[in-house]
C-alpha positions, 0 to 999 in steps of 0.5 A: 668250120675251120680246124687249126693244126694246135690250140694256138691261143695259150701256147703259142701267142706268136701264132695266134698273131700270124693267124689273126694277120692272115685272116686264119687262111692259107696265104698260097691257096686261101683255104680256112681249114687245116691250118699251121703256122709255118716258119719260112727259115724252119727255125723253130725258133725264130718267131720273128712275124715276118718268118710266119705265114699262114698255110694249109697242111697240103701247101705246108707239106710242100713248103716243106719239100714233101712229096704228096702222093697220098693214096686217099686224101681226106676228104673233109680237105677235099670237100673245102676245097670243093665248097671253095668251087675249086676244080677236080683238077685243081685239087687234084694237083694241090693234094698230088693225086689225080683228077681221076682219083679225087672223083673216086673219092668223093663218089665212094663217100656219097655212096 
């Protein structure tokens, strides 16, 4: 089940168009879950579709320069992108933490 970041369809139209143009995945990394509508200029205010892209929290934490050295990721973004058949080590690098850290992560939640 995808999770969107804000109730788009009755606040933000524009986004619901982004969203609907991007098939409700993250343009950099395909993922479904978490997504935000993200402005390329970081205008706020220019809500030009050719501005807005669709993205996922971690790649929108990037696209904003943001360091993603999280201590413990969440795990419901973990196991996306494991149901995915993405890597340890992909995820790993897309959330900004080690192979080694993801594994430990997710073996304390089956525990």
């Amino acid at each position: 089940m995808r999770k969107i970041r804000y109730h788009y369809k009755s606040h933000f139209p524009w986004a619901m168009k982004a969203l609907k143009r991007d098939y409700y995945k993250c343009v950099e990394c395909g993922s479904d879950n978490y997504i935000i509508v993200h402005h390329k200029d970081k205008n706020r205010m220019n809500n030009n579709p050719d501005n807005l892209i669709t993205l996922c929290k971690p790649c929108h934490a990037e696209a904003h320069h943001q360091t993603m050295r999280w201590t413990n990721p969440n795990i419901d973004i973990i196991n996306e992108l494991r149901n995915q058949g993405k890597t340890y080590d992909f995820i790993g690098k897309h959330l900004g933490v080690s192979r080694q850290r993801i594994h430990q992560i997710v073996k304390k939640t089956l525990s």
